[in-house]
C-alpha positions as CSV (number, residue, x, y, z in Angstrom):
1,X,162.1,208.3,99.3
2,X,160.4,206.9,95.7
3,X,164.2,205.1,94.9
4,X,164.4,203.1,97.7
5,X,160.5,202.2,97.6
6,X,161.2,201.0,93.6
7,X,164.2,198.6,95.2
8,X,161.8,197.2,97.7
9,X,159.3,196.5,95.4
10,X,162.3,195.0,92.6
11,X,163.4,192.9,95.3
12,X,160.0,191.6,96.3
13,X,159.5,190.9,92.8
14,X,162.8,188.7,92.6
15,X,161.9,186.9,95.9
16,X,158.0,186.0,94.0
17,X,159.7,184.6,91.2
18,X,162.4,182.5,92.7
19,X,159.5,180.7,95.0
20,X,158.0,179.1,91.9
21,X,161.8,178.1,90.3
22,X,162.3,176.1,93.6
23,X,158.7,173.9,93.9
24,X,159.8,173.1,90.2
25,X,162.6,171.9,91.3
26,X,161.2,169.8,93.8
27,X,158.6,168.5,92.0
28,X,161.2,167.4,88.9
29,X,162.9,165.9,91.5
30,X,160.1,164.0,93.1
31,X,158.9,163.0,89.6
32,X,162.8,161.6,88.9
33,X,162.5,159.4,92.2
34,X,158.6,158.4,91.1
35,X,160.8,157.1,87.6
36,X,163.7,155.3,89.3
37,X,161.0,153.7,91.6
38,X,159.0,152.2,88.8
39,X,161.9,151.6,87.0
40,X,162.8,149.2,89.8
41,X,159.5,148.0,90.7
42,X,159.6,146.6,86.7
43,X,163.0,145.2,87.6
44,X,162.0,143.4,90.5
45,X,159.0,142.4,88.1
46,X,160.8,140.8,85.5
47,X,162.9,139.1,87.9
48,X,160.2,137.6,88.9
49,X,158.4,136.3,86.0
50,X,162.1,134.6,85.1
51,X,162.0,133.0,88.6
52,X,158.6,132.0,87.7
53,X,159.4,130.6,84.2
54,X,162.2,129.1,86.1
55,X,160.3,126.8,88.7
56,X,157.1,126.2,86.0
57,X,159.9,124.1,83.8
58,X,161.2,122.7,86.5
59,X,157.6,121.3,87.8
60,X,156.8,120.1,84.3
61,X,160.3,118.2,84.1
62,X,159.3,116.5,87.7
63,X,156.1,115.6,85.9
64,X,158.0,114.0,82.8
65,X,160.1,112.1,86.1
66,X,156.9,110.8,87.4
67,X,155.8,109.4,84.3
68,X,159.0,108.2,83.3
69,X,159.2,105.8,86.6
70,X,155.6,105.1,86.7
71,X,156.1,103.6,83.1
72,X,159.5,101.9,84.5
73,X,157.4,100.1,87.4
74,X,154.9,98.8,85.0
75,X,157.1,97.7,82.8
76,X,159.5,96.1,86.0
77,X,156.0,94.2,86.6
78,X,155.8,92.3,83.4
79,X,159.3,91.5,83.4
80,X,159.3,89.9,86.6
81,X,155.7,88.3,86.2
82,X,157.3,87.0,82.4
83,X,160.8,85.8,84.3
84,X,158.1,83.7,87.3
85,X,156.3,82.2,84.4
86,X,159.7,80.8,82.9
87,X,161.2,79.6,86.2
88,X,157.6,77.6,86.7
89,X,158.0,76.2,83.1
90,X,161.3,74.9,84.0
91,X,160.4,73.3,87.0
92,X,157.7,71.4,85.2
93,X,160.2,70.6,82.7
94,X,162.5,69.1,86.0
95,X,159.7,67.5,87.5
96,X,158.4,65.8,83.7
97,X,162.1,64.7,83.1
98,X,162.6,63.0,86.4
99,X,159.0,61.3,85.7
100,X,159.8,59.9,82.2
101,X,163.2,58.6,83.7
102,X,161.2,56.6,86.6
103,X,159.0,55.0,83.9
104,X,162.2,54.0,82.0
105,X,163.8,52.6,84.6
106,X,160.8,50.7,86.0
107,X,159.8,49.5,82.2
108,X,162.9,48.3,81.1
109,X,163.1,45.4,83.0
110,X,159.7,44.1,82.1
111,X,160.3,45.3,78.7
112,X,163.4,43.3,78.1
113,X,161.5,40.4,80.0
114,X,158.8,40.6,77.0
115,X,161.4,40.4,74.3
116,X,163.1,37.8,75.8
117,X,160.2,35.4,76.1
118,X,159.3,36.6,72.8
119,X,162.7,35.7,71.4
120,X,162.3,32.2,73.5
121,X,158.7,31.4,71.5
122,X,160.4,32.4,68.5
123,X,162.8,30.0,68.9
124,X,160.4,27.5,69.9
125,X,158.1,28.4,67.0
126,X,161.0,28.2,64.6
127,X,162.1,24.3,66.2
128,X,158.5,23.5,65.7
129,X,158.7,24.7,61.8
130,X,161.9,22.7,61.0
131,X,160.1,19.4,62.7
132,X,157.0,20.3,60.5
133,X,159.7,20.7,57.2
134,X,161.4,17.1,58.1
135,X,158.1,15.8,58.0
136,X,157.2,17.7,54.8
137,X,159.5,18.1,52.2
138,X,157.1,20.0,50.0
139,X,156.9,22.9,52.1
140,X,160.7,23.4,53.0
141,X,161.3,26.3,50.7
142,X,157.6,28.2,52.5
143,X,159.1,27.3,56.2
144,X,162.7,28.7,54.9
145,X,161.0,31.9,54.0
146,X,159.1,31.9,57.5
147,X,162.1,30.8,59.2
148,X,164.1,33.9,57.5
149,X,161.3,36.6,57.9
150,X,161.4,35.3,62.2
151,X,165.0,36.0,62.0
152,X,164.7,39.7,60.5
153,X,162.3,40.2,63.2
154,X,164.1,38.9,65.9
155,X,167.2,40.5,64.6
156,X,165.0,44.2,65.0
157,X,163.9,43.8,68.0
158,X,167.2,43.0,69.3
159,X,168.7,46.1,67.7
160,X,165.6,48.3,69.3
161,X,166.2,47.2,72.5
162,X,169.6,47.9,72.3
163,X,168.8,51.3,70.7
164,X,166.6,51.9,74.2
165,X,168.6,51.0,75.9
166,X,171.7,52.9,75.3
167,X,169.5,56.0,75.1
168,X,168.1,55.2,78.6
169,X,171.9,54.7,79.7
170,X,173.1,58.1,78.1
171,X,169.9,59.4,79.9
172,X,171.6,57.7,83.3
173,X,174.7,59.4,82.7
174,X,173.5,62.9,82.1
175,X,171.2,62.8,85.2
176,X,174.4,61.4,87.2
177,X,176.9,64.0,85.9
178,X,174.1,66.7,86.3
179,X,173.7,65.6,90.3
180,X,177.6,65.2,90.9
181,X,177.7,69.1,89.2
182,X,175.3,70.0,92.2
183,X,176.9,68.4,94.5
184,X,180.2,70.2,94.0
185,X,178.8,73.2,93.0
186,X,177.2,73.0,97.0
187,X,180.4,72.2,98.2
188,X,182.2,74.8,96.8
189,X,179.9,77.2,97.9
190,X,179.8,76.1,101.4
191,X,183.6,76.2,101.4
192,X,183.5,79.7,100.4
193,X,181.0,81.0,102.7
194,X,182.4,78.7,105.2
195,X,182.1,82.0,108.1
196,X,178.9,83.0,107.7
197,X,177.0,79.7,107.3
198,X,174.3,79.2,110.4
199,X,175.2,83.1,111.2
200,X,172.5,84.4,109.2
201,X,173.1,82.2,105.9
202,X,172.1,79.1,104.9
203,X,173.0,76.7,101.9
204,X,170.7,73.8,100.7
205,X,169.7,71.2,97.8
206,X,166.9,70.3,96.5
207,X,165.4,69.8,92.7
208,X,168.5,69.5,91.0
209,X,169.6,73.0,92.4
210,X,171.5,74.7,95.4
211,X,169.5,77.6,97.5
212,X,171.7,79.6,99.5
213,X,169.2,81.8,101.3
214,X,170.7,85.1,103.7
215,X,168.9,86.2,106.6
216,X,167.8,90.6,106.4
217,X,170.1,90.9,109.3
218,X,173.1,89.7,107.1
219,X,172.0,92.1,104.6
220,X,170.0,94.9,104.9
221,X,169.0,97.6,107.2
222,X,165.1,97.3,108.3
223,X,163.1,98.5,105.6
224,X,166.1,99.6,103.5
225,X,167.9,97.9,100.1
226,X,171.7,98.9,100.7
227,X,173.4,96.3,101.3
228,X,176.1,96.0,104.8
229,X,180.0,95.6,105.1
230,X,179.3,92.2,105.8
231,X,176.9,91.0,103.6
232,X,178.9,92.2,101.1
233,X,181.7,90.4,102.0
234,X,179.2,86.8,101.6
235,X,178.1,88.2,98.3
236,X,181.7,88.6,96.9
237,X,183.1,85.7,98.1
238,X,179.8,84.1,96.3
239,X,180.8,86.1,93.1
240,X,184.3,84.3,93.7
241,X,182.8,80.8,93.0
242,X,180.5,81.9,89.9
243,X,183.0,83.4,88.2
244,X,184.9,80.2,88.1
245,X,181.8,78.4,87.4
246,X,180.5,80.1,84.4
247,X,178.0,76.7,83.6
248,X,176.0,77.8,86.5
249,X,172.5,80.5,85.9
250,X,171.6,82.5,89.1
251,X,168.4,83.6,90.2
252,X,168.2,86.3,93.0
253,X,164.2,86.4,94.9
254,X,163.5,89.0,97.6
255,X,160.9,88.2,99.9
256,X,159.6,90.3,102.3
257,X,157.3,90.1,106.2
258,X,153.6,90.7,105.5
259,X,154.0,94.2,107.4
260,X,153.0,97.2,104.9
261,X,156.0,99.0,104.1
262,X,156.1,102.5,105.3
263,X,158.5,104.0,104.0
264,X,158.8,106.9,101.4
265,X,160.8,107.7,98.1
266,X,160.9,105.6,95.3
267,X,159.6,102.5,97.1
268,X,155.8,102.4,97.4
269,X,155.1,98.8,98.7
270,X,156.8,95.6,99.7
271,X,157.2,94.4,96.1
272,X,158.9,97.7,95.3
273,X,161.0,96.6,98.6
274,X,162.0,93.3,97.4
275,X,163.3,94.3,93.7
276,X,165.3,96.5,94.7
277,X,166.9,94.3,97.5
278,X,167.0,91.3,94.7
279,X,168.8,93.9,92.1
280,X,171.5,95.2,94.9
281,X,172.3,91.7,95.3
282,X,172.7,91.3,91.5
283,X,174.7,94.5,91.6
284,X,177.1,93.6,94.3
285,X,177.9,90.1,93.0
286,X,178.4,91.6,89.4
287,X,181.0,94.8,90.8
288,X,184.1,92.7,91.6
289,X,183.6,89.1,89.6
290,X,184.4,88.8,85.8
291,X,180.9,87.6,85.2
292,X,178.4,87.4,82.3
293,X,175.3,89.3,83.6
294,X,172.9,87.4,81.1
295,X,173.5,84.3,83.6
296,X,171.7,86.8,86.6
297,X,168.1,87.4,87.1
298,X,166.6,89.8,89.9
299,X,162.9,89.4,90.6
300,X,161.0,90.5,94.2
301,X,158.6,88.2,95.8
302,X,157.3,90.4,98.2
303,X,155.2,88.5,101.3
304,X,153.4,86.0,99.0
305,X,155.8,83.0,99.2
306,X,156.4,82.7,103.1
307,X,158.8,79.6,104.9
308,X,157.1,80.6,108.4
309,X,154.4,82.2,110.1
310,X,154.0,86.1,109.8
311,X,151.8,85.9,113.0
312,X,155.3,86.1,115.1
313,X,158.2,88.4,115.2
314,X,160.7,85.0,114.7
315,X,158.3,84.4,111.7
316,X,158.4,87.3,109.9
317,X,162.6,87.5,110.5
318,X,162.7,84.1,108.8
319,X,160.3,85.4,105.9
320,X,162.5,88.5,105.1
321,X,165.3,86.8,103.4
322,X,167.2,87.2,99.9
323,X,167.1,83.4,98.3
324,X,170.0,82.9,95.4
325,X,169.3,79.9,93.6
326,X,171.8,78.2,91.8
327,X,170.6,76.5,88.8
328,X,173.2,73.9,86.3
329,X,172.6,74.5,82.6
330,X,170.4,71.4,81.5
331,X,171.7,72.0,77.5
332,X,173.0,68.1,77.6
333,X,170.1,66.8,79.1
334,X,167.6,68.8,76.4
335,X,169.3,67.9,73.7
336,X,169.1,64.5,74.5
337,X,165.3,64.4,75.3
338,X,165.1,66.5,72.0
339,X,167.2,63.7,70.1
340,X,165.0,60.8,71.9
């Protein structure tokens, strides 16, 4: 009876110590779990503050973006409000030459009238002297001196007017040759855009230069700056005719309705509108012509130089147009005002 009581009580003691072995167990194995959980939660962590390193550069870059095109529209601004004060200067410049030429013209008969009379009392003055020497001997050799300075005189004024006016007959010329280049370069024009005049496109002269102004609905999409298959096609057969015509500078103006512009992007406003429709233009004309872009200037106009009322809907159509205004180099014609 004792040796099976000492088994039962061995085998009790076994059972008691095995109990403890297994919550060890468990406990390593929930403490292993507990470590490959933080171990990911630091993971997922790190990820994390890389993904938000990530998108912090990214927001700063956007920021260098924004200031970058801010700086780009300011600087747009003084371009095109330096590029309006030139095109002013030369139209004053027009407008002064075309002056000075009427007073030439309308003096130069009453000048050469003047010198003729005064040649006619010189003459006169100088019969009158050679009676006065046949009656005085003694003062031939003083009449012969006055008789020779009247000559030298005359002989200058003669030359002067001559002088003024060959200079006001080269002046002629210049102003002739520089209308007859206008009037072909309008022709040739026309010729070229022969399909799309009166359907959206219109050519015209005026102050020495040819406008060829194009409807929106030629061009663009509402409120948009890409241009369309078929104002394309009028810009490139327009290219066509400047690249032959390399004497010829070319001003591109947007203009725009008085309606706020709405839309969103890059474009803020109707001036931002009408740039970028003027440099599209520019664009397209320069893509498939052999032509020097120093000739080309872009500038927007926005709704602040209207041809009709913006109080109508036909109005405001005619006020958003692209003008291209074709302008002769005047280099003759300066150097010869610069010479006179």
């Amino acid at each position: 009876m004792k040796l099976p009581l000492a088994i039962a009580i061995l085998f009790i003691s076994m059972f008691a110590a095995c109990v403890p072995a297994k919550k060890v167990e468990d406990i390593k194995r929930k403490k292993e779990i507990c470590e490959e959980q933080r171990a990911a939660l630091e993971e997922a962590n790190r990820k994390l503050d890389e993904d938000f390193t990530e998108v912090n550069e990214k927001y700063q870059d956007l920021l260098k973006t924004q200031k970058v095109l801010t700086r780009d529209s300011i600087v747009n601004g003084r371009s095109m409000r330096l590029i309006s004060k030139n095109y002013d200067q030369l139209n004053e410049t027009y407008e002064l030459l075309l002056s000075k030429n009427k007073e030439l013209l309308e003096g130069r008969e009453a000048e050469s009238a003047s010198m003729f009379r005064n040649l006619t009392q010189s003459q006169q003055n100088l019969r009158d002297q050679t009676m006065a020497l046949q009656e005085s001997k003694g003062n031939l050799e003083e009449a012969k001196r006055n008789l020779e300075a009247k000559e030298r005189n005359l002989a200058i004024l003669k030359t002067e007017l001559e002088k003024r006016e060959e200079r006001v007959n080269e002046l002629e010329a210049v102003l002739a040759r520089k209308d007859s280049a206008v009037l072909a370069l309008k022709a040739k024009v026309q010729d070229a855009l022969l399909g799309f005049e009166n359907n959206g496109l219109t050519i015209e002269q005026k102050n020495g230069k040819v406008y060829v102004s194009l409807d929106e609905s030629l061009l663009f999409a509402s409120g948009k700056y890409d241009i369309e298959k078929k104002g394309k096609e009028a810009l490139n057969s327009l290219g066509a005719v400047l690249e032959k015509n390399s004497d010829v500078n070319v001003l591109v103006e947007g203009h725009t309705d008085n309606v706020p512009y709405n839309g969103s992007g890059i474009l803020k406003d109707n001036w931002d509108l009408s740039v970028k429709r003027a440099t599209s233009v520019v664009k397209i004309i320069l893509e498939k012509n052999d032509i020097n872009a120093q000739r080309l200037t872009a500038a927007g106009r926005a709704d602040y130089i209207p041809i009709a009322s913006n109080d109508t809907k036909e109005g405001r159509a005619a006020n958003r147009r692209t003008e291209i205004i074709l302008t002769p180099k005047l280099d003759e014609l300066m150097k010869l005002l610069e010479s006179n």
